[in-house]
KEKOLKE-187304 format. One line per field, with one value per residue (C-alpha): x, z, y; residue number from 1; chain; residue in three letters. Coordinates in Angstrom, 3 decimals, decimal comma, padded with zeros to 6 digits. Layout:
N
px	[X	...]
pz	[Z	...]
py	[Y	...]
n	[NUM	...]
chain	[A	...]
res	[ALA	...]
This chain:
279
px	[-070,555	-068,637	-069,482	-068,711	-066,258	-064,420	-064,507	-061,413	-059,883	-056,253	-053,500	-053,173	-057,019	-057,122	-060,235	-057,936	-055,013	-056,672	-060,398	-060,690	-064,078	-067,850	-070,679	-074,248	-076,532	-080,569	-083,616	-084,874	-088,314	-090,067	-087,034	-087,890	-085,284	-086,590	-085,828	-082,573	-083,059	-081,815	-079,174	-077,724	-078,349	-076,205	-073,683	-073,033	-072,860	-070,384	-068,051	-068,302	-067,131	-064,046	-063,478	-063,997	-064,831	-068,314	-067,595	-070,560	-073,606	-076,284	-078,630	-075,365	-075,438	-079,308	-079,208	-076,333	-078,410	-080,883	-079,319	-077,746	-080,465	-082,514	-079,108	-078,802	-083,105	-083,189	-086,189	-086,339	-082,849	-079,724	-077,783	-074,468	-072,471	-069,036	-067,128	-063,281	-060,285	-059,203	-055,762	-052,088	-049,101	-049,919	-048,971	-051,492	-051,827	-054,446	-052,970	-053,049	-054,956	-056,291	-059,012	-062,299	-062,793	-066,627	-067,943	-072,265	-073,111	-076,536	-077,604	-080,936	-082,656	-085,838	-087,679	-091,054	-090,357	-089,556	-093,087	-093,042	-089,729	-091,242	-094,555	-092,110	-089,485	-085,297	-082,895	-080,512	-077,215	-075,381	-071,514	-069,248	-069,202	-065,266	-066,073	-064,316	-065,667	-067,265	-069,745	-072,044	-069,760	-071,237	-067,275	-066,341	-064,090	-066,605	-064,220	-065,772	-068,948	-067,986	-066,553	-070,179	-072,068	-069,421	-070,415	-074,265	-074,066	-072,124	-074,637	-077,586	-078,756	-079,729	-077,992	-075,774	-077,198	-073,658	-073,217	-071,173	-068,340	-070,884	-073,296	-075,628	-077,228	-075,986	-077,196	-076,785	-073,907	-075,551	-079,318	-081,088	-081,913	-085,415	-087,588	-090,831	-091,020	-093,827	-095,476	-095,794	-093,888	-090,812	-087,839	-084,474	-081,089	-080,607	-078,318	-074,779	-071,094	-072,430	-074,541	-075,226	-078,157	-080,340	-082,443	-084,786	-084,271	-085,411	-088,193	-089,867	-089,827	-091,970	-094,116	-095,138	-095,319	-097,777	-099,870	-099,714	-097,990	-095,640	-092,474	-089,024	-085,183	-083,857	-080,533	-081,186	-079,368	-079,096	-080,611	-083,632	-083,621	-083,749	-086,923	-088,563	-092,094	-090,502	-087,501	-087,358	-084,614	-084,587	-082,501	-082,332	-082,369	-085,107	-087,181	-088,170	-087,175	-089,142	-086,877	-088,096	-085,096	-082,260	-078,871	-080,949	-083,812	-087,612	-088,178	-091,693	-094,232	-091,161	-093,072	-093,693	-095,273	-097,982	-095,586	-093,327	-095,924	-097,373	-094,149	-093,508	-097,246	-096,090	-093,457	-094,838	-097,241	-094,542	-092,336	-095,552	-096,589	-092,888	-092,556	-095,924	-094,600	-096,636	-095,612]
pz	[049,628	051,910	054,075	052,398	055,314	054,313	050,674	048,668	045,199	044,138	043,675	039,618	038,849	035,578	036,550	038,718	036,771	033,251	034,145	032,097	032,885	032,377	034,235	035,409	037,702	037,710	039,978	043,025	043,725	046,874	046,421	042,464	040,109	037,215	033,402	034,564	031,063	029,425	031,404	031,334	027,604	027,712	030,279	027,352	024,276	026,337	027,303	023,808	022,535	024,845	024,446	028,369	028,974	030,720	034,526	034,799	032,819	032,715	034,459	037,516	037,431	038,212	041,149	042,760	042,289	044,187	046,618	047,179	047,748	050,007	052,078	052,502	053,122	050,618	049,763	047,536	046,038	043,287	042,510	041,290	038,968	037,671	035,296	034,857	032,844	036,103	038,165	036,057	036,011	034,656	030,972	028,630	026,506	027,587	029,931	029,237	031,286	033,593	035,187	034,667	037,988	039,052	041,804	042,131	045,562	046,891	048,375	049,650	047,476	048,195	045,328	047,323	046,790	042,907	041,821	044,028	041,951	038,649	039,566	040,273	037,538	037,789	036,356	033,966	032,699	028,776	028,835	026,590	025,723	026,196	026,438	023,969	021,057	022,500	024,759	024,018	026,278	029,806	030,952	034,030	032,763	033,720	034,433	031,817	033,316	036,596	035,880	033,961	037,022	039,509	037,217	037,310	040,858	041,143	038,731	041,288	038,884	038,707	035,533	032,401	029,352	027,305	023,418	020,490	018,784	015,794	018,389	018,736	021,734	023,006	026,264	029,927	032,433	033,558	031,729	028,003	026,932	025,241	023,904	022,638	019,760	018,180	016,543	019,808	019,160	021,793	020,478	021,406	019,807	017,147	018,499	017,325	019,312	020,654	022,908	025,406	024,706	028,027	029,296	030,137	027,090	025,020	027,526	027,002	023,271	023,956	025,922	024,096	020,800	022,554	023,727	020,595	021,555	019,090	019,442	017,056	016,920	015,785	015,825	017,748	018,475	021,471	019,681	019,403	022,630	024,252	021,745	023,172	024,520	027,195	028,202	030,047	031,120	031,387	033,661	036,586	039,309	037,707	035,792	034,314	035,225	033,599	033,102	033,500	033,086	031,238	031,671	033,786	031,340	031,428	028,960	027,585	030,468	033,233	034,779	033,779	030,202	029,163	027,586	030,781	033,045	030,495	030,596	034,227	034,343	031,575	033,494	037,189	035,761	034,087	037,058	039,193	036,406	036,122	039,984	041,561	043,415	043,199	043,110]
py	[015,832	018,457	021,501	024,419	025,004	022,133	022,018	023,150	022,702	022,462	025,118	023,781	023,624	025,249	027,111	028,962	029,197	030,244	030,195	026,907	025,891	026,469	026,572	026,556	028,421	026,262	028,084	025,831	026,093	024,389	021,817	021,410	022,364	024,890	024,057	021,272	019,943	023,235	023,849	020,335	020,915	024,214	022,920	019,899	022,123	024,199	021,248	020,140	023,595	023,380	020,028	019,664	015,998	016,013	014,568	012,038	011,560	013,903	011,546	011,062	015,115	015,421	012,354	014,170	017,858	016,323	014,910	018,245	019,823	017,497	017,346	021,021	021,565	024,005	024,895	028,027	028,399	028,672	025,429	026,476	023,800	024,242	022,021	022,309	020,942	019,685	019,774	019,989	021,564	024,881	024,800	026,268	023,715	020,914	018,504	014,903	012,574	015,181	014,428	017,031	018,487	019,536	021,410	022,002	023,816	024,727	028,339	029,749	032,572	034,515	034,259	035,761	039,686	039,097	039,779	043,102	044,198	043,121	045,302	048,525	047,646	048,358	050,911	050,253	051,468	050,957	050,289	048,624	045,044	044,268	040,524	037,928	036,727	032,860	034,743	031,795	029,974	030,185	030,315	030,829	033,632	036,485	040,133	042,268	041,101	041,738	045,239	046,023	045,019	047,195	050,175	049,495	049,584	052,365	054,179	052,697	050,372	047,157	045,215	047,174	046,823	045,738	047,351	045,677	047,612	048,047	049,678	046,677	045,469	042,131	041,153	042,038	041,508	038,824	039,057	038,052	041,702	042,141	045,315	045,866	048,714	050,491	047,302	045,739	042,586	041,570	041,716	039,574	039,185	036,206	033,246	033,463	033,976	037,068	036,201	033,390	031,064	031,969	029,710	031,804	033,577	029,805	029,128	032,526	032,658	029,255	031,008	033,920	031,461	029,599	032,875	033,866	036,791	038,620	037,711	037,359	037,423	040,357	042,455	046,242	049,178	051,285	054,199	051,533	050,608	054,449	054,897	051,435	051,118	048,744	046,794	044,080	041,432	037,537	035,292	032,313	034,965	037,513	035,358	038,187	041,860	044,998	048,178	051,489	053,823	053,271	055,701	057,768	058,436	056,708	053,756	054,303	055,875	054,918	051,482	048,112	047,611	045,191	042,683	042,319	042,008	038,903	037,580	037,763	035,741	033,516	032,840	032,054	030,035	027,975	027,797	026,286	024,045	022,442	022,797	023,270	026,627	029,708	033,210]
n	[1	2	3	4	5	6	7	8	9	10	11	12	13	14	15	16	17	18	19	20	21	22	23	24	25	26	27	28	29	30	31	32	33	34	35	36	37	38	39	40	41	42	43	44	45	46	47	48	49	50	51	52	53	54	55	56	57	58	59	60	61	62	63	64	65	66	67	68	69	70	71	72	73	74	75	76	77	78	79	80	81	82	83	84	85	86	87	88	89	90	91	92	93	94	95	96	97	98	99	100	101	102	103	104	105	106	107	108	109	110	111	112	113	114	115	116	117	118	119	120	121	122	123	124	125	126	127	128	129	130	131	132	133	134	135	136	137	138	139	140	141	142	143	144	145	146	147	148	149	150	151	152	153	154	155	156	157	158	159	160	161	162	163	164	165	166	167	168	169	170	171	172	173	174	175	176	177	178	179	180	181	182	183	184	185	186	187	188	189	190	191	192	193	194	195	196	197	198	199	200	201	202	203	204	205	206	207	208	209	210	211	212	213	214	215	216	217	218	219	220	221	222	223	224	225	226	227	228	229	230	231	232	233	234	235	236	237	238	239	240	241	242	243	244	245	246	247	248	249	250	251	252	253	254	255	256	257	258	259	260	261	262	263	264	265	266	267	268	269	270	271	272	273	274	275	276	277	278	279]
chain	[A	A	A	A	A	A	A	A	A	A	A	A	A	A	A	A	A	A	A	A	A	A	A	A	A	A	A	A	A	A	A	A	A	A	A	A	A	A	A	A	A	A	A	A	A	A	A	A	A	A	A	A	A	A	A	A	A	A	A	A	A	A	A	A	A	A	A	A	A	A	A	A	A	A	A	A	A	A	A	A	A	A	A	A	A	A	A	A	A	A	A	A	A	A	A	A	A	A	A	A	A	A	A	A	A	A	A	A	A	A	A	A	A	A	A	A	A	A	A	A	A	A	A	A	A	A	A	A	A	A	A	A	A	A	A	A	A	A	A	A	A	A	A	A	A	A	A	A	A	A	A	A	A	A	A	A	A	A	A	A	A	A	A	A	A	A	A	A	A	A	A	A	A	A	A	A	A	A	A	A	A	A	A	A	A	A	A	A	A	A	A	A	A	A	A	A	A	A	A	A	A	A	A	A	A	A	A	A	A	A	A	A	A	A	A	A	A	A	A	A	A	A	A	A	A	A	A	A	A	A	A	A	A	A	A	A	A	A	A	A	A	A	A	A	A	A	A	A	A	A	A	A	A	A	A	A	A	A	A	A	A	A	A	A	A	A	A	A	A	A	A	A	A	A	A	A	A	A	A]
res	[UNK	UNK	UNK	UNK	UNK	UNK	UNK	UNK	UNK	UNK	UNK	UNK	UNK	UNK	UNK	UNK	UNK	UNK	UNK	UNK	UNK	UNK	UNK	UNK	UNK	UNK	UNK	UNK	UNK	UNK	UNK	UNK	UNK	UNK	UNK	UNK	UNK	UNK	UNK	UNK	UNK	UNK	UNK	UNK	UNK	UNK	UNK	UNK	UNK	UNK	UNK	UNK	UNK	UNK	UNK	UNK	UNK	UNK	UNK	UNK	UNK	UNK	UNK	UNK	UNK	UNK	UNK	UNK	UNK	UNK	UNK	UNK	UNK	UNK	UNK	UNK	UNK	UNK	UNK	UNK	UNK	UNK	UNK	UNK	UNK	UNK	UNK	UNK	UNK	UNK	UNK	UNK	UNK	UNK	UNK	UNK	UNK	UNK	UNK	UNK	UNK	UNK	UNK	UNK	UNK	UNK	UNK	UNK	UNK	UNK	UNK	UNK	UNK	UNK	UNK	UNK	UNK	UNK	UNK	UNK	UNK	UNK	UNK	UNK	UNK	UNK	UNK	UNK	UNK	UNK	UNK	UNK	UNK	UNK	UNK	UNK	UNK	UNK	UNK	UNK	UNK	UNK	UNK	UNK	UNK	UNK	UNK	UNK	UNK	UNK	UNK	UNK	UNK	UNK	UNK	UNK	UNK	UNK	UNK	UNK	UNK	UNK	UNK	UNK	UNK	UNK	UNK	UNK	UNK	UNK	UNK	UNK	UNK	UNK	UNK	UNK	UNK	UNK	UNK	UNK	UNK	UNK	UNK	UNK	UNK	UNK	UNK	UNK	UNK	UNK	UNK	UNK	UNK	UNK	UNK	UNK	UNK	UNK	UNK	UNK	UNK	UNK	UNK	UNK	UNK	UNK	UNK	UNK	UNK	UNK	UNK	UNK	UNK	UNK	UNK	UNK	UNK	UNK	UNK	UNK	UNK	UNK	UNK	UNK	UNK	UNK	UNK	UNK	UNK	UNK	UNK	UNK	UNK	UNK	UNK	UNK	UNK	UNK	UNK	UNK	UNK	UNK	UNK	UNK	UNK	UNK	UNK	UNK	UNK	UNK	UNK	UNK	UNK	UNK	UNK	UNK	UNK	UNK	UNK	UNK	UNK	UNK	UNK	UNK	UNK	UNK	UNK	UNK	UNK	UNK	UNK	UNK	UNK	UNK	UNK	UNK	UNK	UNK	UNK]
């Protein structure tokens, strides 16, 4: 454990070199950690996919999480957890005998003026998916990403809303995309390459299932998501984010719908039940 001042990686980490590695971003919550289990099931199914030896157990991972946090006092915050091929002479090929290399920081985050966003809702822009074809992969290779999130800041908005070749809606830069049409029901992509298996994205499809809520997996365009009653957007930083114009024009009556704002509750309530923090 190292100050972030003193904390460095090699020159021939293939993170660096060929952005060979995955990673993890898990909510903190008065010092609790927020769904671990799913992301330390994620962070293993990625690994696997790369063949990426995992660097410790799971159950090493979540003592030295811990320990991270009580060491940096963090009360409300994002733990950050990357896991690469390690240090080699840069071939592409995988190196033998390298070791896997694994870096998990700690930051502050102000969770407290999330509800007040959620209450208002965000813009949101549609741009190009140019990503490759693993995006269930949480890689650390993230440029089209970045370049989608540079434009939806540019356009003042909060997140871009990314669209397939075949005009399909995957997901956002960095957010599960959801949509409620005329039957009421929420709406999120199926599971496949396209898309990256959110966590928030699994733990509210539990949610509404148990609310009895409508809910189900389904492919949707981006003509169907301008003619949406409501959008709304899932993921560790925004546990749930409610969209109220998208490319500049209103989604539904242009505020938050009835099915965000029950999954924003759905939501806290989970986050203090797991942690015992309240929104």
């Amino acid at each position: 454990m190292l100050p972030a001042s003193r904390a460095a990686i090699s020159i021939d980490d293939r993170a660096f070199l060929f952005s060979d590695g995955v990673y993890e971003v898990a909510s903190i919550f008065g010092g609790h950690l927020f769904d671990w289990s799913l992301h330390l099931e994620r962070l293993s199914r990625s690994l696997g996919t790369l063949a990426i030896p995992a660097p410790m157990s799971d159950a090493a991972l979540t003592v030295s999480a811990r320990r991270l946090i009580a060491a940096n006092r963090v009360s409300d915050g994002m733990l950050y957890l990357q896991v690469t091929r390690g240090a080699a002479r840069r071939e592409h090929a995988f190196p033998v005998g390298a070791k896997a290399g694994l870096v998990m920081t700690v930051r502050p985050f102000d969770y407290r003026g999330r509800p007040v966003q959620q209450r208002s809702g965000v813009a949101a822009i549609s741009a190009g998916d140019e990503r490759w074809a693993r995006r269930d992969v949480k890689s650390v290779s993230l440029l089209p990403n970045v370049l989608a999130k540079q434009a939806a800041k540019e356009a003042g908005a909060y997140e871009a809303i990314l669209i397939d070749r075949d005009g399909t809606v995957t997901e956002g830069a960095s957010t599960t995309v959801w949509m409620v049409g005329a039957d009421g029901a929420a709406t999120t992509r199926p599971l496949s390459n396209a898309v990256l298996p959110g966590s928030k994205r699994r733990r509210l499809l539990e949610l509404f299932g148990q609310s009895g809520l409508p809910v189900r997996e389904a492919t949707f365009t981006l003509d169907d998501l301008r003619a949406a009653k409501e959008i709304f957007l899932t993921s560790t930083s925004s546990p749930v984010m409610p969209v109220v114009t998208l490319d500049g024009a209103p989604v539904g009556e242009a505020r938050p719908g009835p099915v965000a704002l029950r999954a924003c509750d759905l939501m806290w309530a989970e986050i203090e039940r797991q942690t015992g923090w309240r929104a």
